[in-house]
N, C-alpha and C positions, 0 to 999 in steps of 0.2 A: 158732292158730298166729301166730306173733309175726313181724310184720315188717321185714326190714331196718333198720338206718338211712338216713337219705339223707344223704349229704354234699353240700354246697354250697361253691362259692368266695367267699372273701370277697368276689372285684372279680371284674367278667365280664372272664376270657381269652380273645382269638378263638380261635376253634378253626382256628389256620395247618396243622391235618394233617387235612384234607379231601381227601387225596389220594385219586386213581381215584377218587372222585363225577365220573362223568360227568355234562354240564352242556352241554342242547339246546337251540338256539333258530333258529327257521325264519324262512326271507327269502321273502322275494316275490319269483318273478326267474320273466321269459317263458319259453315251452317246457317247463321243467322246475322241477322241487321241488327246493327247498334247504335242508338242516339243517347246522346249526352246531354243532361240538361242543370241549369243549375237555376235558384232562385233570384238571384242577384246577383248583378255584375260588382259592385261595390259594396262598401260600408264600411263602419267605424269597431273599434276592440269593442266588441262585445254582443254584436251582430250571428244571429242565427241564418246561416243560408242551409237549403234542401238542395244536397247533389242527388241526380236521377241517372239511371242507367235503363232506359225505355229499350227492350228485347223485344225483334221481331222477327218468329220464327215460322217458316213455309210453312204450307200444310203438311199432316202427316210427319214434322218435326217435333220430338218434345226434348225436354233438360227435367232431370230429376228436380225437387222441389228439396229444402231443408229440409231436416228431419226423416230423409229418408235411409233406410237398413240396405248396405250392402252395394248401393250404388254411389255417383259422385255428385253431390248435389249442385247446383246453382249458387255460387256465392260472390258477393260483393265485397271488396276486402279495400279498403281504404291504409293507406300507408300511415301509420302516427307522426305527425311534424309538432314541434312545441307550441308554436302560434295557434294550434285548435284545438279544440275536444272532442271527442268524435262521440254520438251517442252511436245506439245499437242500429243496425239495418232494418227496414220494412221491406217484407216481402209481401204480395197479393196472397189471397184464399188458392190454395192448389185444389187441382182437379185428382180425381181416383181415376189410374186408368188400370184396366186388366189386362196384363200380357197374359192370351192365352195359351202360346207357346211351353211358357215357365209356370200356367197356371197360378201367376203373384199379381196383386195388385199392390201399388205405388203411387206416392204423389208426384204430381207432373206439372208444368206447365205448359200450355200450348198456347198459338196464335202469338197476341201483343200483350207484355205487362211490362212492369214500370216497379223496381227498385231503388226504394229510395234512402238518403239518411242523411240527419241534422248533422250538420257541424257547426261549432260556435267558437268564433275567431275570439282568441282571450281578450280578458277584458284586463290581465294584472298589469301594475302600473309599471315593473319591467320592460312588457311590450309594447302599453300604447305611448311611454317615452319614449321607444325606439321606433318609434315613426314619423319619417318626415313631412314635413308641412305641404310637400308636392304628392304623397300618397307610398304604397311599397305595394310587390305585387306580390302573389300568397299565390304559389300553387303547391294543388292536393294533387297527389297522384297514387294509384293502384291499380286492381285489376281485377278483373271479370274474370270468376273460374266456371267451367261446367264443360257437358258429356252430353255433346246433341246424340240424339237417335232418330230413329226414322222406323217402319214397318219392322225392316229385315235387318239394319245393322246399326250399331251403337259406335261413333265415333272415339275415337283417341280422345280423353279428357286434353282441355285447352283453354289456356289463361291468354286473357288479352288484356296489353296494359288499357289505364283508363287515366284521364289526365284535367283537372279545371283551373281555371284562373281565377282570381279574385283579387282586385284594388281595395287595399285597405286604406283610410283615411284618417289622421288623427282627432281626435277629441274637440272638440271647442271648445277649449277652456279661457277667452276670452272673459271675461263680465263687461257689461253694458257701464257706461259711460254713470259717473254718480247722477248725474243731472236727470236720467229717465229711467231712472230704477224704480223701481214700484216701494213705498215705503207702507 
């Protein structure tokens, strides 16, 4: 049996449509495990990637939740660079737990969840002129804050940096040849 041809490109093209390849990388942060996730490795000005911040916390650990009165809540803090927009953070449904110590209830998160938030690599024509035809590389960086606790004691609040890559690629603003342009 006869096989295929292989086709080859003459020049290596990035491969800019690596989209949804999710892309993990773990930190080192006290109390809890930390997995970094982004939506895509690449793309072009004006591409929306989802950076994730996946929290796993032992048992009998928790992190206050936003919105919570009087403690230090869980937050995702992204650093502003020009190149993006950042929309708002998602955080999961928090749990009610009762310290009955203090007699207060609070929102909490326990176990695994998953923090996430859009960002969208501009699309103005400032920045995707200033990208080279070999790609430019975009990292976002910030930091995970929060105040693990456990039964009996509430740790020292603790910010961990957080850090993603991203290959940006220019536009294809070629046009097709007049001869196979659709008329």
């Amino acid at each position: 049996m006869r096989k295929p041809p292989v086709c080859k490109r003459a020049s290596p093209v990035p491969d800019i449509f690596s989209f949804g390849q999710e892309v993990t990388e773990t930190v080192e942060a006290p109390h809890l495990e930390l997995a970094l996730e982004r939506s895509d490795r690449s793309g072009v000005p004006g591409t929306r990637v989802t950076l994730v911040a996946e929290v796993r916390l032992p048992n009998d650990v928790h992190v206050y939740a936003p919105g919570v009165q009087g403690y230090k809540p869980v937050r995702l803090v992204i650093d502003p660079i020009p190149e993006v927009e950042l929309k708002p953070p998602v955080y999961p449904q928090s749990k009610t737990l009762f310290l009955p110590v203090i007699k207060e209830q609070v929102p909490v998160f326990e176990g695994t969840f998953r923090i996430s938030q859009d960002v969208k690599i501009s699309s103005s024509s400032a920045f995707w002129g200033s990208v080279p035809t070999e790609g430019k590389a975009l990292t976002i960086t910030g930091r995970l804050e929060y105040q693990a606790c456990d039964k009996t004691t509430c740790y020292v609040p603790t910010s961990v940096p957080v850090r993603w890559q991203f290959e940006v690629f220019p536009l294809d603003r070629v046009r097709a040849p007049l001869d196979i342009r659709h008329k």
